[in-house]
Chimera marker file (.cmm) of the C-alpha trace (Angstrom):
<marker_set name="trace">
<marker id="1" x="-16.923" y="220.312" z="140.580" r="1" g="1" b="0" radius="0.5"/>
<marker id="2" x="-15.255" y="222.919" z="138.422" r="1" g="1" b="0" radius="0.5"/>
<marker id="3" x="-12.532" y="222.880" z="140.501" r="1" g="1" b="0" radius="0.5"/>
<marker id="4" x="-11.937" y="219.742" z="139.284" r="1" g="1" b="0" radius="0.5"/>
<marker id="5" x="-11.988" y="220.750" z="135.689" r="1" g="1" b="0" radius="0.5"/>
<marker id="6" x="-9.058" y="223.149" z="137.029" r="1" g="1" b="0" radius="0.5"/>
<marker id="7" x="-7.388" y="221.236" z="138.625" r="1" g="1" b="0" radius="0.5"/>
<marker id="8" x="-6.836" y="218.557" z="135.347" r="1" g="1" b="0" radius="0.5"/>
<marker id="9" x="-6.072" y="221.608" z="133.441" r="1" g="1" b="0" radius="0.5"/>
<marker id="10" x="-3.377" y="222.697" z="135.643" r="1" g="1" b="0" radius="0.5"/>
<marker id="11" x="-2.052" y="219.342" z="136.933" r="1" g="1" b="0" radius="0.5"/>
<marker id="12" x="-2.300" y="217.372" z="133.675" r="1" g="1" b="0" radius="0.5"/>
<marker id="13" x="-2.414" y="219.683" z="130.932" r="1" g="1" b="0" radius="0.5"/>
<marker id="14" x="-0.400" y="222.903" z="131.963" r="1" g="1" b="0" radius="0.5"/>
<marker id="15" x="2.399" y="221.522" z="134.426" r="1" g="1" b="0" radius="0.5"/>
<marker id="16" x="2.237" y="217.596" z="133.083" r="1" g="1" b="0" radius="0.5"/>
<marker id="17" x="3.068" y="216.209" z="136.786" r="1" g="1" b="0" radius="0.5"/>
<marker id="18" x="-0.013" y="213.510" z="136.973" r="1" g="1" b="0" radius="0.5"/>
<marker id="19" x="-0.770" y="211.727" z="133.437" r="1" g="1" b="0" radius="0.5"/>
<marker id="20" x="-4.614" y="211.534" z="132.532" r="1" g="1" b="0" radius="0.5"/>
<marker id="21" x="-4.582" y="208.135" z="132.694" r="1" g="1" b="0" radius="0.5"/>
<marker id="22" x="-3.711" y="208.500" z="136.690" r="1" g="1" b="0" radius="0.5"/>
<marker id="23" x="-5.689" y="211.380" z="137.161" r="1" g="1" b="0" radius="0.5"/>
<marker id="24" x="-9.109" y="209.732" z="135.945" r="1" g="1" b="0" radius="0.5"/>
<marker id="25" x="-8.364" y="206.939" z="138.562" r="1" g="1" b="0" radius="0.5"/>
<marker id="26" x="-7.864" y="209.480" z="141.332" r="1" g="1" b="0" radius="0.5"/>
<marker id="27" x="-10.656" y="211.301" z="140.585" r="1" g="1" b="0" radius="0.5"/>
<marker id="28" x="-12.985" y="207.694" z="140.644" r="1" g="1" b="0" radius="0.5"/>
<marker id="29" x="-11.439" y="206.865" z="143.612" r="1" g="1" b="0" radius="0.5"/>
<marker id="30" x="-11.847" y="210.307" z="145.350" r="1" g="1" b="0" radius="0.5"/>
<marker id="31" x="-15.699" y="210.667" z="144.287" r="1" g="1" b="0" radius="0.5"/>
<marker id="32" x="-16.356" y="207.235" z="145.947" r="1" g="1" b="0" radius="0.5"/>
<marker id="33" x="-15.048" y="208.531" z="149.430" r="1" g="1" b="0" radius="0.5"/>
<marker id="34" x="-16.844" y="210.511" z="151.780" r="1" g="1" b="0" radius="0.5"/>
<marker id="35" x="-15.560" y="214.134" z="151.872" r="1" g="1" b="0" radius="0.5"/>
<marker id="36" x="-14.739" y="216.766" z="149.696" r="1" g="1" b="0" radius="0.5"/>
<marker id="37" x="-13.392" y="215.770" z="146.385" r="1" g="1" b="0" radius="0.5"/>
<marker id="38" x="-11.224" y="218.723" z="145.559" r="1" g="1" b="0" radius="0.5"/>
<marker id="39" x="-8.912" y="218.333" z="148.733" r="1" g="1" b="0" radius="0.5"/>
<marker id="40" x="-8.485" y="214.671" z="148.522" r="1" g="1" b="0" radius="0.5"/>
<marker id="41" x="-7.920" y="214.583" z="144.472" r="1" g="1" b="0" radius="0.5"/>
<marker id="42" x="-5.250" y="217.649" z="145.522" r="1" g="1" b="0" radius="0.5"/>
<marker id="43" x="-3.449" y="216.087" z="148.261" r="1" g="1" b="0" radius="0.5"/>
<marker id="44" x="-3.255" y="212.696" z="145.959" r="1" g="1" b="0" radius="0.5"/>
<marker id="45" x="-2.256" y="214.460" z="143.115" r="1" g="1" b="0" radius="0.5"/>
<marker id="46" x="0.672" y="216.606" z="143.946" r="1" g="1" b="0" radius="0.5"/>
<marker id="47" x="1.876" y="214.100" z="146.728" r="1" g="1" b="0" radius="0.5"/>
<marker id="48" x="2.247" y="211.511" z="143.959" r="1" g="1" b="0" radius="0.5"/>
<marker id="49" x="3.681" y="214.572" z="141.944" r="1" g="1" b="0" radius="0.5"/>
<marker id="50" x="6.209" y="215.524" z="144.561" r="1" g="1" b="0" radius="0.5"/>
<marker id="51" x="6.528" y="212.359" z="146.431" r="1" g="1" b="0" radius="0.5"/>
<marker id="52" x="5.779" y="213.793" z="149.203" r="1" g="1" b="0" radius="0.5"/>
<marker id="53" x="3.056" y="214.093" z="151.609" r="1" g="1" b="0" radius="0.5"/>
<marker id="54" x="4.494" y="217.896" z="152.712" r="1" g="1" b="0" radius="0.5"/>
<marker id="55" x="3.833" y="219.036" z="149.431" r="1" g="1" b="0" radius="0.5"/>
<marker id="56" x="0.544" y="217.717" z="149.580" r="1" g="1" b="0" radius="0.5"/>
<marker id="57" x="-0.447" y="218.922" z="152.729" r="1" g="1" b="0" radius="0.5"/>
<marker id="58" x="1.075" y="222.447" z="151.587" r="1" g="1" b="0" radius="0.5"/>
<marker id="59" x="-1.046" y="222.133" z="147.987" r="1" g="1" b="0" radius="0.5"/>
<marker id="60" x="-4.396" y="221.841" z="150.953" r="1" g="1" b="0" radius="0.5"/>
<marker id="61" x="-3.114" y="224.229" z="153.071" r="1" g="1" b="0" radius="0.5"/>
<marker id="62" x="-2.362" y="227.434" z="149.979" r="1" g="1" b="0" radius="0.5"/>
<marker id="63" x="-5.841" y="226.088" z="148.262" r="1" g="1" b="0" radius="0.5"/>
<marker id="64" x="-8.140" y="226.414" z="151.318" r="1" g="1" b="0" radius="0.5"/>
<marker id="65" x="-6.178" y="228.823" z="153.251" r="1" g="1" b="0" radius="0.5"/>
<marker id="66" x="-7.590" y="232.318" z="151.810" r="1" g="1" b="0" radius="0.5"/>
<marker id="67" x="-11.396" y="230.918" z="152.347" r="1" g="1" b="0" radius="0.5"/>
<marker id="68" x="-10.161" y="230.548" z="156.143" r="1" g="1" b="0" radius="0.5"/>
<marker id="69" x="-8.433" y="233.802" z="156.908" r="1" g="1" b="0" radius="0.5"/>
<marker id="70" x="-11.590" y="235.401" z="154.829" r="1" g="1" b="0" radius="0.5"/>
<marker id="71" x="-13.809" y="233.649" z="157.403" r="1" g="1" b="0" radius="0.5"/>
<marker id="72" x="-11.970" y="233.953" z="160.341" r="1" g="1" b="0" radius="0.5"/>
<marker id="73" x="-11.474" y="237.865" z="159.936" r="1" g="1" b="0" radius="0.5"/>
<marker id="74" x="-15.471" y="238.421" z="159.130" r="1" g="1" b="0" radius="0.5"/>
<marker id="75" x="-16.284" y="236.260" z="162.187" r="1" g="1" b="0" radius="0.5"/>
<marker id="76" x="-14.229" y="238.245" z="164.147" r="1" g="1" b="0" radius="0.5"/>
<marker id="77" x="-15.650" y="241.466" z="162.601" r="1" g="1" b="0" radius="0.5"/>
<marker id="78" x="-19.256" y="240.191" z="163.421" r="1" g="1" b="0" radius="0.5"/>
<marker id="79" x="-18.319" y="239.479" z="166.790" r="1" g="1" b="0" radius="0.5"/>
<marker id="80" x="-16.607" y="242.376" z="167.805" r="1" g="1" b="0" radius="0.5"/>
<marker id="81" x="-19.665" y="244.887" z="166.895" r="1" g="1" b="0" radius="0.5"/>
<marker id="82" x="-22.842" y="245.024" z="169.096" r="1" g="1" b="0" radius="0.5"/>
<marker id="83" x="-25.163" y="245.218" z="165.981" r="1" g="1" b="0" radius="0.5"/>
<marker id="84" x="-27.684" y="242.704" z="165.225" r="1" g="1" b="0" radius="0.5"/>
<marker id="85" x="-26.568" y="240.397" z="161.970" r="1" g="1" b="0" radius="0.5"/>
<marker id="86" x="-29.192" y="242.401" z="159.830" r="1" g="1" b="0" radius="0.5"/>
<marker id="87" x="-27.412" y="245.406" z="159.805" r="1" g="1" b="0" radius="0.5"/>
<marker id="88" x="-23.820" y="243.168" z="159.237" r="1" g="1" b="0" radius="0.5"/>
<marker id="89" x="-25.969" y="241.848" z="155.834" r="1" g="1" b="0" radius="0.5"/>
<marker id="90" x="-26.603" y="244.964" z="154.758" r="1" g="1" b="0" radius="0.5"/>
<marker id="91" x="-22.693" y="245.380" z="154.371" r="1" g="1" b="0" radius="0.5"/>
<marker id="92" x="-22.396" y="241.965" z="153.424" r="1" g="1" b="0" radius="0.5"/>
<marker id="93" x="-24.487" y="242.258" z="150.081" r="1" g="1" b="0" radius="0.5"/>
<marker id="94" x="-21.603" y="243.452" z="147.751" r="1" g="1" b="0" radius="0.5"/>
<marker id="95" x="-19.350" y="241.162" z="149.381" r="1" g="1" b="0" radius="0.5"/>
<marker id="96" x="-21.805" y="238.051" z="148.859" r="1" g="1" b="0" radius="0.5"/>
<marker id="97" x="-22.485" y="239.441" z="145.094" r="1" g="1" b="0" radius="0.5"/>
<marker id="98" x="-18.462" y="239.733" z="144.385" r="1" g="1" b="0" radius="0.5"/>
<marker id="99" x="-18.419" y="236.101" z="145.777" r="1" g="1" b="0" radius="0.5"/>
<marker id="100" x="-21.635" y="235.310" z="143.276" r="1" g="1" b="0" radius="0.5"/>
<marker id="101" x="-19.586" y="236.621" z="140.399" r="1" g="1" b="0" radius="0.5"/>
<marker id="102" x="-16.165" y="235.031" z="141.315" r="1" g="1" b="0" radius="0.5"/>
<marker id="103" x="-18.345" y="231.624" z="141.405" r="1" g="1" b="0" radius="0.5"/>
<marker id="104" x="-19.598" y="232.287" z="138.298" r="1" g="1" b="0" radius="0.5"/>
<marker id="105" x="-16.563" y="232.327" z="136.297" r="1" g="1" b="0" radius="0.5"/>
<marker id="106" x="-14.757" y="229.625" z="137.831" r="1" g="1" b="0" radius="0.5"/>
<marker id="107" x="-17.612" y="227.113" z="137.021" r="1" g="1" b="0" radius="0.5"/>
<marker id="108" x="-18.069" y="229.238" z="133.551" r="1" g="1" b="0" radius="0.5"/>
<marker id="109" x="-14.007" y="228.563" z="133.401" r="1" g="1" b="0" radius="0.5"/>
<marker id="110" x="-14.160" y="225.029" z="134.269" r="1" g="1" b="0" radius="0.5"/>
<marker id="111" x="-17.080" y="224.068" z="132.095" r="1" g="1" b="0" radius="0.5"/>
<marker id="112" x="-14.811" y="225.994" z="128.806" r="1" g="1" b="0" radius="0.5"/>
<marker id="113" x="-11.668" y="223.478" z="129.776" r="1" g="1" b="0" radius="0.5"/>
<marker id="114" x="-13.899" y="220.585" z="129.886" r="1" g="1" b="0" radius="0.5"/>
<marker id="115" x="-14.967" y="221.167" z="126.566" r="1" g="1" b="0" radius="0.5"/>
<link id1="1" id2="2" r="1" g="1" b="0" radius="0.2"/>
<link id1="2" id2="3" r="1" g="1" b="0" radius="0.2"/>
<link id1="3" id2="4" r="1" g="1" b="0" radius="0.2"/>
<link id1="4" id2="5" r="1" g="1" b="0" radius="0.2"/>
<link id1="5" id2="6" r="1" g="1" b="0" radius="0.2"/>
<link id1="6" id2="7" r="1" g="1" b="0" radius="0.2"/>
<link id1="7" id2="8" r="1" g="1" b="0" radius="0.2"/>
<link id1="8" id2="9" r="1" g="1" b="0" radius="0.2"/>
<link id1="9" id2="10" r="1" g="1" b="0" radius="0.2"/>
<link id1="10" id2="11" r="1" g="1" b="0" radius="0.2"/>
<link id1="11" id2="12" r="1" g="1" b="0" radius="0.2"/>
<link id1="12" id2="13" r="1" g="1" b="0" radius="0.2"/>
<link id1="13" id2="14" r="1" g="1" b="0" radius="0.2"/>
<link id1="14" id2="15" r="1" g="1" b="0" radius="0.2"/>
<link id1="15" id2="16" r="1" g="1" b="0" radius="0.2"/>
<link id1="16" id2="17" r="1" g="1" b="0" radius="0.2"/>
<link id1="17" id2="18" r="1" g="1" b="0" radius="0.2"/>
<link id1="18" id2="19" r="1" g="1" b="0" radius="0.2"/>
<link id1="19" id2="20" r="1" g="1" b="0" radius="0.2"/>
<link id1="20" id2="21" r="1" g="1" b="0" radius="0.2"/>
<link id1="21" id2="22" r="1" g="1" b="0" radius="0.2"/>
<link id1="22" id2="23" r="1" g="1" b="0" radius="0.2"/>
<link id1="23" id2="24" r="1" g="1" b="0" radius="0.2"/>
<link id1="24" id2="25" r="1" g="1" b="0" radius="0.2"/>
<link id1="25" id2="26" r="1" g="1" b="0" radius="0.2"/>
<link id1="26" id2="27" r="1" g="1" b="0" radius="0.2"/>
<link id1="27" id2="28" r="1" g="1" b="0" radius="0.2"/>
<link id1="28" id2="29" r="1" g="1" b="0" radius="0.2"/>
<link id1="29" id2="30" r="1" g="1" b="0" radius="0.2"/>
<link id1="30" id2="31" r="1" g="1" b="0" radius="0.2"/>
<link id1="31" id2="32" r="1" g="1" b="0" radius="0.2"/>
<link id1="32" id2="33" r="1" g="1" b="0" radius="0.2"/>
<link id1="33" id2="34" r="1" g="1" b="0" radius="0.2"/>
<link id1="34" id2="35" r="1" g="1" b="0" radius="0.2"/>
<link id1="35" id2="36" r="1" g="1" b="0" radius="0.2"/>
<link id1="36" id2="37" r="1" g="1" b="0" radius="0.2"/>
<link id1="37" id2="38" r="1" g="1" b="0" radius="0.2"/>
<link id1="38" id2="39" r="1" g="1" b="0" radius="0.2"/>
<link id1="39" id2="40" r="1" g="1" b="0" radius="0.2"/>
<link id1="40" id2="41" r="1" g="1" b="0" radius="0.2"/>
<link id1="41" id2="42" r="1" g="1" b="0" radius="0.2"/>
<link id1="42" id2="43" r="1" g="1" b="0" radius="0.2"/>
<link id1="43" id2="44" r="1" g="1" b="0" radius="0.2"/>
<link id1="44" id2="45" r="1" g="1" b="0" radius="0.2"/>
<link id1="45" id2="46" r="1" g="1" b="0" radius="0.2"/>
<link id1="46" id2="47" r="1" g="1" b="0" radius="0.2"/>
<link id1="47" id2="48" r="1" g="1" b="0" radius="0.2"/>
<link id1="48" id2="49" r="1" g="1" b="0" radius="0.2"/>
<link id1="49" id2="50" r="1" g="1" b="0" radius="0.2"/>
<link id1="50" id2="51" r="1" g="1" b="0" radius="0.2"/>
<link id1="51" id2="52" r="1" g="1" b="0" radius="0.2"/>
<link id1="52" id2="53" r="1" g="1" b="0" radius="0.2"/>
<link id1="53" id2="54" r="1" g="1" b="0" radius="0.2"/>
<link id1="54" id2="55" r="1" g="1" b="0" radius="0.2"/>
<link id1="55" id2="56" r="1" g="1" b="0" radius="0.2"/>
<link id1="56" id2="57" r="1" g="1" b="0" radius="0.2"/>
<link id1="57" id2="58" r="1" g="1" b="0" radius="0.2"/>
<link id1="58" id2="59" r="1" g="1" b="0" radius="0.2"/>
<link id1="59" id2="60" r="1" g="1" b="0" radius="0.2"/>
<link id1="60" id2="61" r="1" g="1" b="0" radius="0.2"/>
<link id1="61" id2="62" r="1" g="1" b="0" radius="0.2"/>
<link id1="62" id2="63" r="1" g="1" b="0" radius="0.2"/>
<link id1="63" id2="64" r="1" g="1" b="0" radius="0.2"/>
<link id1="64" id2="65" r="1" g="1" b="0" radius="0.2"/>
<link id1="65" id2="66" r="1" g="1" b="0" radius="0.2"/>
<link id1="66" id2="67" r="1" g="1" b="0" radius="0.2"/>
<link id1="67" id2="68" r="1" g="1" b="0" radius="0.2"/>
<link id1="68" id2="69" r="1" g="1" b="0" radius="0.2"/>
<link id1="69" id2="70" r="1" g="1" b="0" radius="0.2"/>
<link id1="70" id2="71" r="1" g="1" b="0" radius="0.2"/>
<link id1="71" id2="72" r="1" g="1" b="0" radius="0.2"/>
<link id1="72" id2="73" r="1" g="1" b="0" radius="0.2"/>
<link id1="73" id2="74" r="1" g="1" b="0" radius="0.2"/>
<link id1="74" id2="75" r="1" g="1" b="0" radius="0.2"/>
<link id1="75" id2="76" r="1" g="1" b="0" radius="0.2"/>
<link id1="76" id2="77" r="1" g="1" b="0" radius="0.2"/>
<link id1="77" id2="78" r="1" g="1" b="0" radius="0.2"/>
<link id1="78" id2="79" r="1" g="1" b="0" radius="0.2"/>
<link id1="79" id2="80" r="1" g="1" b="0" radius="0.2"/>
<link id1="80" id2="81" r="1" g="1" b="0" radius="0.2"/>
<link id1="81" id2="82" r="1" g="1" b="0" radius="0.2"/>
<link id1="82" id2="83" r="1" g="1" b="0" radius="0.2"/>
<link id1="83" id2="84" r="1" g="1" b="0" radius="0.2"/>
<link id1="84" id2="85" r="1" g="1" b="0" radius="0.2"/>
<link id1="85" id2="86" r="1" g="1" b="0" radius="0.2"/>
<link id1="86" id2="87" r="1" g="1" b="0" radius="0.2"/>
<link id1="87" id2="88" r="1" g="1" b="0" radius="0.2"/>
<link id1="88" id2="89" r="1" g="1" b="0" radius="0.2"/>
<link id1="89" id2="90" r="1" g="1" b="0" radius="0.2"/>
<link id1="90" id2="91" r="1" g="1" b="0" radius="0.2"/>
<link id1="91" id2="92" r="1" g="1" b="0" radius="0.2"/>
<link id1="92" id2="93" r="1" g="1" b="0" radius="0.2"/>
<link id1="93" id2="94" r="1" g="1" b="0" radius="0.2"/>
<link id1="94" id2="95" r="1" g="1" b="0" radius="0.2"/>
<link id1="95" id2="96" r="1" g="1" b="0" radius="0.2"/>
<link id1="96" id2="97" r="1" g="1" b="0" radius="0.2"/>
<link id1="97" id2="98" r="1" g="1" b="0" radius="0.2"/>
<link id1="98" id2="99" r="1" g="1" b="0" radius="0.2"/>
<link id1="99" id2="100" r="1" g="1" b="0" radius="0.2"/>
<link id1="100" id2="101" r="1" g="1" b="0" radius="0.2"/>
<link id1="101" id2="102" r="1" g="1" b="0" radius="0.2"/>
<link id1="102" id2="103" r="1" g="1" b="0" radius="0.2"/>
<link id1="103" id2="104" r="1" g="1" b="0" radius="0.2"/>
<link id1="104" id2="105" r="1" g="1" b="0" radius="0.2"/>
<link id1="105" id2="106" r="1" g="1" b="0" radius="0.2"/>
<link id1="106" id2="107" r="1" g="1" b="0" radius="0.2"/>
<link id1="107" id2="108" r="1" g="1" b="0" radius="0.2"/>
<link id1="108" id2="109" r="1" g="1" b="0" radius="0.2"/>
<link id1="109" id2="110" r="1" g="1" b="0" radius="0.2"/>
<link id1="110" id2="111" r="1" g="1" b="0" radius="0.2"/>
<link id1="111" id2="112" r="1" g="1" b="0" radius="0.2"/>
<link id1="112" id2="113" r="1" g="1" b="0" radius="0.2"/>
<link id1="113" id2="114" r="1" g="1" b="0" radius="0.2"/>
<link id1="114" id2="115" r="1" g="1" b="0" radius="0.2"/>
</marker_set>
């Protein structure tokens, strides 16, 4: 959910394209639907924002985008070797610690905006 946080600090505070008053009833609306929060709050947000549904689907696209290609290039890396996925951890572990840290400060980040 810091995300979230991020997202009303960008969209409503920092660029002013959603007012809080919208915002808050997007975000009730998306937490009541099945799915994940932070795309549908994104795509509702800047499509209202831009007026149109291209932006919106380009907002989803740039925001979950780099967590694809970074998934789709170490599944292909763990494919492509003939070692067991014990010896892939072992060069996983600064990789999953760098993501442990990143995660960190973004909920650290959100939780400061949220006051």
């Amino acid at each position: 959910k810091a995300n979230l946080a991020l997202f009303h600090h960008i969209l409503v505070e920092q660029l002013k394209w959603v007012p809080e008053s919208v915002f808050a009833e997007l975000l009730g609306i998306v937490q009541s639907l099945p799915g994940p929060s932070a795309v549908q709050l994104l795509l509702t947000s800047v499509t209202i924002a831009t007026g149109s549904v291209l932006c919106g689907l380009l907002a989803i696209l740039l925001f979950m985008g780099p967590a694809a290609v970074v998934m789709a290039v170490a599944g292909v890396a763990l494919g492509s070797t003939k070692k067991s996925l014990a010896s892939f951890q072992e060069y996983m572990g600064p990789v999953e610690a760098s993501v442990g840290c990143a995660a960190t400060v973004l909920v650290a980040v959100g939780g400061w905006n949220l006051g």
